[in-house]
N, C-alpha and C positions, 0 to 999 in steps of 0.2 A: 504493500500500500504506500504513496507519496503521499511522503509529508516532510516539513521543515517549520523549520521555528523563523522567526524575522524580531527582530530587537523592536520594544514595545514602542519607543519613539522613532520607527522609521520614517512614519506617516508625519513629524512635525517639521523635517525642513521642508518638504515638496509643501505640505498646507501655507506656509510661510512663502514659498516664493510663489504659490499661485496667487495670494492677497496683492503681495507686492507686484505682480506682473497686471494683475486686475486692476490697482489705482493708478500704474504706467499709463495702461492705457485708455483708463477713464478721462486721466489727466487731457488726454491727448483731443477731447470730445469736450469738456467740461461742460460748455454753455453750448446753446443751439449750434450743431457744427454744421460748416459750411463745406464745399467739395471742397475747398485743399484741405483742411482739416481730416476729413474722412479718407482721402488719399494719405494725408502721413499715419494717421492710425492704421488705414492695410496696410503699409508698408513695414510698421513692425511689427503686426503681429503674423504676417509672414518670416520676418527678420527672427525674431523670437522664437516661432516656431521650429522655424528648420534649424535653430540652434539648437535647441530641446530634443531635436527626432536621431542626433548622432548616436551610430550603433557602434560606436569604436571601443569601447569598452567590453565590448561581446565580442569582437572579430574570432577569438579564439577559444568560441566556446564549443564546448565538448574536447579538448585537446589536453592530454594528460603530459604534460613537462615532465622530463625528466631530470633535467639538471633541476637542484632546489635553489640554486644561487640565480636561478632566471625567474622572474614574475610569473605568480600562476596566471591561469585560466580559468574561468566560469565551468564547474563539473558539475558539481552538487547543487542538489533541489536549492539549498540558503543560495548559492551563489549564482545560479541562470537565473532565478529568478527575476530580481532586481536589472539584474545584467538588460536583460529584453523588456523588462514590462515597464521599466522608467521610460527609455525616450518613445517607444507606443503611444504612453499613456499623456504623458507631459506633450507632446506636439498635439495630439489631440484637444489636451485639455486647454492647448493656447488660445486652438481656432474658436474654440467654444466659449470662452472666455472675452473674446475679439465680439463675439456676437453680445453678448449678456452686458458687455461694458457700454453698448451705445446707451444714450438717455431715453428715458420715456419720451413719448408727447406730454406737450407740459401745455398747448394751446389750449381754450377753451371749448373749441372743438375740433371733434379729430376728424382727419379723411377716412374713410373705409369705401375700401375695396371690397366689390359684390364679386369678384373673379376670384375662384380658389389657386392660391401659389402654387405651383405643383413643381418638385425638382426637375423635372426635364426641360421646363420653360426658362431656368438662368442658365444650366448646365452646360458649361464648354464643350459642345460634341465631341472632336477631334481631341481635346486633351484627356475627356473620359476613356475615349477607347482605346489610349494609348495607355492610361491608368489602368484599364481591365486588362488588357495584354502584360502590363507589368505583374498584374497580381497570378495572371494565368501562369506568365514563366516562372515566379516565386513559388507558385504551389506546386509545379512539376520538378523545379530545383529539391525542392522538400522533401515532395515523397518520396522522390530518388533516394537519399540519402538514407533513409527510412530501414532499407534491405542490405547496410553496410553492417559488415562486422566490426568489431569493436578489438582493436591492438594493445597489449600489453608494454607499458615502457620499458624502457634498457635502460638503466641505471649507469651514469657512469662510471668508469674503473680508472683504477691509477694506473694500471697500466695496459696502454690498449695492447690488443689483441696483434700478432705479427702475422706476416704471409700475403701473398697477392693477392688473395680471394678477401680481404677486409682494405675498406679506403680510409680517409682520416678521418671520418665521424665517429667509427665504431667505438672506440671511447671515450666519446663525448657524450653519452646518451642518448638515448632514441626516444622520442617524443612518441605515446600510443593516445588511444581515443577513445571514447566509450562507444558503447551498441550506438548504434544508429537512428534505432529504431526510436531511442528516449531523446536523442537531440533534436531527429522530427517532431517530434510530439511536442516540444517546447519550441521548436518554431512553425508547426503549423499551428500550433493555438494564440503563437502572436499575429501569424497572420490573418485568422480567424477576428482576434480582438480588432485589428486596427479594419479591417472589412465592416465590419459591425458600427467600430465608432468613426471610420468616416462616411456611411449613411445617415449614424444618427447626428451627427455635425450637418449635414446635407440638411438633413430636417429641420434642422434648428438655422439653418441660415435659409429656407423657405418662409418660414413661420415667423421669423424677427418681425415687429410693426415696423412700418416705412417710417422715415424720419423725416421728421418737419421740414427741417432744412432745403431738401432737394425734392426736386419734380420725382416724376414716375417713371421717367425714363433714367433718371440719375440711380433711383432706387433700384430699378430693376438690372442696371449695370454696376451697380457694387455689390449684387447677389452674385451677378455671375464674378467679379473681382475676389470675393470671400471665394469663392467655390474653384475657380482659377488657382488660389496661393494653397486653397486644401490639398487637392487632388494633386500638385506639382510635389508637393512633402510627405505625402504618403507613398505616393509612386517613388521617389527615392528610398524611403522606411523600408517598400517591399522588395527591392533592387538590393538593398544591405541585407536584409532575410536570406536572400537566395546566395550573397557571396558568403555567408556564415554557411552558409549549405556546401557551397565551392570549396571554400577552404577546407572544413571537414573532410570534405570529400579527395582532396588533391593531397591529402596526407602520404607521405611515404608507408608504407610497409616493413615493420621494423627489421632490418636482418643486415647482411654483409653489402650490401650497398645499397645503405638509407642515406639518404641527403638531408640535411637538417634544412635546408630551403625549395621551395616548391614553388608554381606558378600555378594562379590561382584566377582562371580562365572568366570564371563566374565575378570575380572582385572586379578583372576589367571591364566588363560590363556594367556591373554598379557604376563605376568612376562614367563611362559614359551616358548612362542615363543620369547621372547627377548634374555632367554637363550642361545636357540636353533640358532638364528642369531647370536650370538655372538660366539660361537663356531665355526660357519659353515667354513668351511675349504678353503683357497683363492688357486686360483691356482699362481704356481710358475713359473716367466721365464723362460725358456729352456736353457738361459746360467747362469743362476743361480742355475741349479737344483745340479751340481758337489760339487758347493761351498757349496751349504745348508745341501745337506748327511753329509758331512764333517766338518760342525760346529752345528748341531744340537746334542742336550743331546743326544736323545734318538742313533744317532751313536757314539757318546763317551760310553754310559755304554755299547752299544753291542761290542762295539770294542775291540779285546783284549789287543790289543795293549795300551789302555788307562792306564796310571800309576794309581796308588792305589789313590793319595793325587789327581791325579783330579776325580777322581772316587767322592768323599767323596763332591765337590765342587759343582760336577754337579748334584748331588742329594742331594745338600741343597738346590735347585731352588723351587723345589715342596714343601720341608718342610717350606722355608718361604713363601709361599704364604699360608699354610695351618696356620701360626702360623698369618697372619694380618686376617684372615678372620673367625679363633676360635674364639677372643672375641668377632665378630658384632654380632655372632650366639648365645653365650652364653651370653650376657648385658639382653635376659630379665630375666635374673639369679641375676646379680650384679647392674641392673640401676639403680634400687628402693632406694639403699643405697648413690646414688649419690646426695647432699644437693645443692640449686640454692644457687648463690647469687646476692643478688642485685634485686631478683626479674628473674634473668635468668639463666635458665635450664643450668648445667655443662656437663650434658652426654655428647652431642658433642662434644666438644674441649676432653673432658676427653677419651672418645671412640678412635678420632684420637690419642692421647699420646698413649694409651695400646695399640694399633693396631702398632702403627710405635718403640714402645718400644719392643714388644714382638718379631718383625721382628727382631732389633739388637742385641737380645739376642741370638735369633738361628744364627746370620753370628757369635757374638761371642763364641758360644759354638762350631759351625765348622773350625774356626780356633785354637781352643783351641784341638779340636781332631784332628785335623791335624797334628800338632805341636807333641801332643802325639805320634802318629802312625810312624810319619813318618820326625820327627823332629829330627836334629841334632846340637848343638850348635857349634860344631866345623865346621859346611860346613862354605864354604862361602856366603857373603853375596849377595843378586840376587833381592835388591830394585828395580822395573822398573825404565826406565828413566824418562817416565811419564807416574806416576800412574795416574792419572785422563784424560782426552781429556778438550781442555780449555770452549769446546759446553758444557759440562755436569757440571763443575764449574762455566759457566758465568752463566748457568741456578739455580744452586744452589743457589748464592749469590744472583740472582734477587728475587727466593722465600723467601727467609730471608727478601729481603728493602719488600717485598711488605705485608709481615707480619707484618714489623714494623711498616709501615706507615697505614694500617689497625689500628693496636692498639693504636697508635701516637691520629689518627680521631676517633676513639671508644669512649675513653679519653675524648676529649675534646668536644666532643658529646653530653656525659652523665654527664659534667661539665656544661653544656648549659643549660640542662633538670634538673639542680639538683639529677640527679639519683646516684646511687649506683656503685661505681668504680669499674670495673671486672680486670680492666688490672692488677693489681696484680695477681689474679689468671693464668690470661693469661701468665704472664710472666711465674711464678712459673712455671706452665707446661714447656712453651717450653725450659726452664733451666735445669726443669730436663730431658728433652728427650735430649738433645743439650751432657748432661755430657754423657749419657749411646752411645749417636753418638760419641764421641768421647774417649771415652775406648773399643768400637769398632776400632776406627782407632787406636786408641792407639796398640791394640793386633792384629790387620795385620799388624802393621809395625815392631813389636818386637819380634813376636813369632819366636821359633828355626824354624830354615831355614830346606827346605827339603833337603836330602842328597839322591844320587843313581846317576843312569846317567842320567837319566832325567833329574837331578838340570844345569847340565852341557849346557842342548839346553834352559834354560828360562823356567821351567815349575816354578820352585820357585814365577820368577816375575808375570809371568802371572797368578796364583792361585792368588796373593796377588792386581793385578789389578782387578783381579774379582771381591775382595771383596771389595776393596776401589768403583768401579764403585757402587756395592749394597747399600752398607752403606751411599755414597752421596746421592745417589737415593733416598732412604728412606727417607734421611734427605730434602731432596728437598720436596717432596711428602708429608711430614708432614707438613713443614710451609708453602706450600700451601694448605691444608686442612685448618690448622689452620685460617688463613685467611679468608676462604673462613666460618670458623666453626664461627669468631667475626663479617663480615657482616650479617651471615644469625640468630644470634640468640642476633641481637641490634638493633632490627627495629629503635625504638625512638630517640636511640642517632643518628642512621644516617639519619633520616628522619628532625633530627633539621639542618642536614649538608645539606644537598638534600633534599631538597624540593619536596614533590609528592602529585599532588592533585587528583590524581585515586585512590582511598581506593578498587579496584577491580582488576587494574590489579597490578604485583609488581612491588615494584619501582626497582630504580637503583643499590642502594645496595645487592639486592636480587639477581638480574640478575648474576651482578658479583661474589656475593657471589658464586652462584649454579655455574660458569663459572671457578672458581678459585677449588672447589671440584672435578669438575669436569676432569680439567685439574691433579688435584692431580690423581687422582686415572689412568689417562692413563699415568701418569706417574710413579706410583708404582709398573703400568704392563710392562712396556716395557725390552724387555728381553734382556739379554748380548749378545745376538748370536754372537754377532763381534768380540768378546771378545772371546770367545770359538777356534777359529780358532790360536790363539796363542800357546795353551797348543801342545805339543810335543807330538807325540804318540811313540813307542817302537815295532817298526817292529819286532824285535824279539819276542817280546811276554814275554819281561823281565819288570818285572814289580818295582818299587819303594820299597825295602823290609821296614818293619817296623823295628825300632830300637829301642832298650830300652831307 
């Protein structure tokens, strides 16, 4: 018979960060919300959600280690469980939460609709059936694995084994699995759970009352918006099911030539369908559609009206995102060169500096060809009145305290454990990313001014807010990497500060750590579009001339 025990307050930090995530985004709705309002509230609690739905803490469950000096694996009832049922249940419970936090009607009287809402009428056709085909091949992955036998580990010896017939793993241990039969069982009943609770979310984002705020056509396209960020995060959830299926599956066979490393056919396909969800295209409110032609890149460069110097601005968008995502691509070129210390790997922290360094080079080199093209020392000056928003500042300074206070506890961590001090290194880095951020800002605020008639409606200032917005951003985005880079590679120091006595599942530094990376990197994406809307176009089709 199954059964396991669960620690009597598991249930109290998830009820705590559901509260907390429920006045997030109430916050975000407060008073009568208007479409952009309702646009930034979908936008995190998609954000939130597919944070919540990571299966990476299961990747290697059912997998029995055999070295004890390697981090287990989810085996046992206490530990698959949790493993699978938090991000299930947690992305679920964001969507639902996304719906519950809008406001009542508060008019004195309400509209009602005599038409019964029925899910097929918001329902993203094409993205539904891409979602049933995900869950079809998750549940084929599944039962496959269903009819695997279950491998014994090999313990390792001190002294391996000799002879031709053994290669160099044999005495390293051989990694074995349990029956097959119980790891299906524990992921087809998640994929059963999450089938279930994204119909009943379905239901609940048919049945929401419409909101005062927006017409009928607004309402009925932020049903399909809610239903759109669902179906995209669940179809990933069932794509990580089926690679925990792969992996299992793609285990060696323990004996005289096991390989302790396998390709795991089913996980590339997760990583492409997460792609593929993360691209997938959201739809746009109806009263938002005028504003967004209007401040999107891709209508700036078609536009002819668009001056030269924003031309150069809105196609440094694409080249920074290409220059933070060169070096992750090219490090297994350069990571081998990267030396630990203390006993802990530098790549990470070092990866985020060149990623968030190489960003502030290309905003400096497009201001610096700006300036060239279209620079004049004699214009007048067209400083904005505020360069930053005080939301994007209070968020920057907070990634800085929560960096420091990271390194602050790192410190005296690994002063506790007698280990090896990194926070020097740490600093070192973020010293030298902070100087190249700030000869960034240094060269938006001094470079020659643009000159033509554009200068004259604010295109000067609003180029030079563009970049100030980037350059914070970046800098925000990196010391929270950073952060998030000194929890996730000091297990020991922070485990003498926090106490964890599950060696299975991660502790609390971890969590945070992966939750502080994670938060970096949606915030390295988040686009100026609002900011876009400032630049002046040139009805005439007189453009910005270049000056020597």
């Amino acid at each position: 018979m199954l059964s396991f025990n669960l620690p009597p307050l598991v249930l109290l930090g998830p009820l705590i960060g559901a509260v907390l995530v429920y006045l997030f985004l109430r916050v975000q709705v407060w008073s009568a919300p208007d479409a952009k309002s309702v646009e930034s509230h979908g936008l995190w609690v998609g954000i939130i959600g597919w944070m919540a739905s990571s299966l990476q803490a299961a990747m290697n469950t059912g997998i029995l280690k055999a070295n004890p000096s390697v981090p287990g694996a989810p085996v046992t009832p206490e530990q698959i469980f949790p493993a699978l049922a938090w991000p299930v249940v947690a992305a679920l419970a964001v969507h639902a939460l996304g719906q519950w936090s809008y406001p009542a009607p508060k008019a004195p009287r309400r509209y009602a609709e005599l038409t019964v809402r029925r899910i097929r009428d918001f329902l993203p056709r094409r993205l539904a059936w891409w979602t049933a085909g995900i869950f079809g091949y998750a549940a084929v992955a599944i039962i496959r694995v269903g009819s695997l036998p279950a491998y014994d580990p090999v313990l390792p010896t001190s002294a391996p084994p000799q002879g031709p017939e053994y290669n160099g793993y044999a005495g390293q241990g051989q990694d074995g699995r349990i029956p097959g039969c119980e790891l299906s069982a524990w992921l087809g009943g998640s994929l059963l759970v999450l089938a279930i609770g994204t119909w009943l979310c379905l239901m609940l984002i048919a049945h929401r009352r419409q909101l005062e705020a927006l017409d009928t056509n607004d309402n009925r396209v932020l049903r399909s918006i809610a239903a759109n960020r669902l179906l995209r995060t669940v179809a990933t959830i069932a794509a990580g099911l089926a690679a925990i299926a792969g992996n299992f599956a793609s285990l060696p066979q323990p004996g005289t030539t096991w390989q302790s490393s396998w390709f795991n056919l089913l996980g590339l396909a997760n990583i492409i369908v997460l792609l593929v969800m993360w691209w997938w295209k959201v739809p746009v409110l109806s009263s938002l559609q005028a504003d967004r032609k209007t401040t999107s890149a891709a209508s700036l460069r078609s536009d002819p009206g668009t001056p030269g110097a924003a031309r150069i601005s809105v196609s440094l968008g694409p080249v920074v995102g290409i220059a933070g995502i060169l070096p992750l691509i090219s490090m297994v070129i350069w990571a081998g060169y990267i030396p630990a210390t203390g006993g802990r790997p530098l790549i990470l922290p070092v990866l985020v500096a060149v990623m968030a360094t190489s960003v502030l080079l290309v905003i400096i080199g497009g201001e610096l060809l700006t300036a060239r093209n279209y620079g004049n020392s004699q214009a007048p000056g067209n400083w904005p009145q505020r360069a930053l928003s005080r939301g994007l500042l209070a968020f920057a300074v907070v990634a800085a305290a929560l960096w420091t206070v990271a390194v602050i506890l790192t410190g005296i961590g690994q002063a506790l454990v007698n280990g090896a001090a990194t926070w020097p290194m740490d600093l070192l880095i973020a010293v030298g990313v902070s100087a190249v951020g700030a000869a960034a800002i240094l060269t938006a605020r001094f470079r020659r001014r643009i000159s033509g008639d554009m200068a004259e409606h604010g295109l000067d200032s609003a180029l030079r807010a563009i970049a100030m917005y980037r350059i914070v951003r970046t800098l925000a985005a990196f010391f929270l990497a950073e952060a998030g880079a000194v929890l996730l590679t000091n297990p020991e120091a922070w485990g003498t500060l926090i106490p964890w006595s599950d060696n299975i599942a991660p502790g609390p530094s971890m969590l945070i750590g992966a939750l502080l990376a994670a938060t970096a990197v949606v915030t390295a994406v988040t686009p100026v579009r609002s900011l876009l809307g400032r630049i002046p176009r040139n009805n005439d089709d007189k453009q910005s001339q270049p000056t020597s």
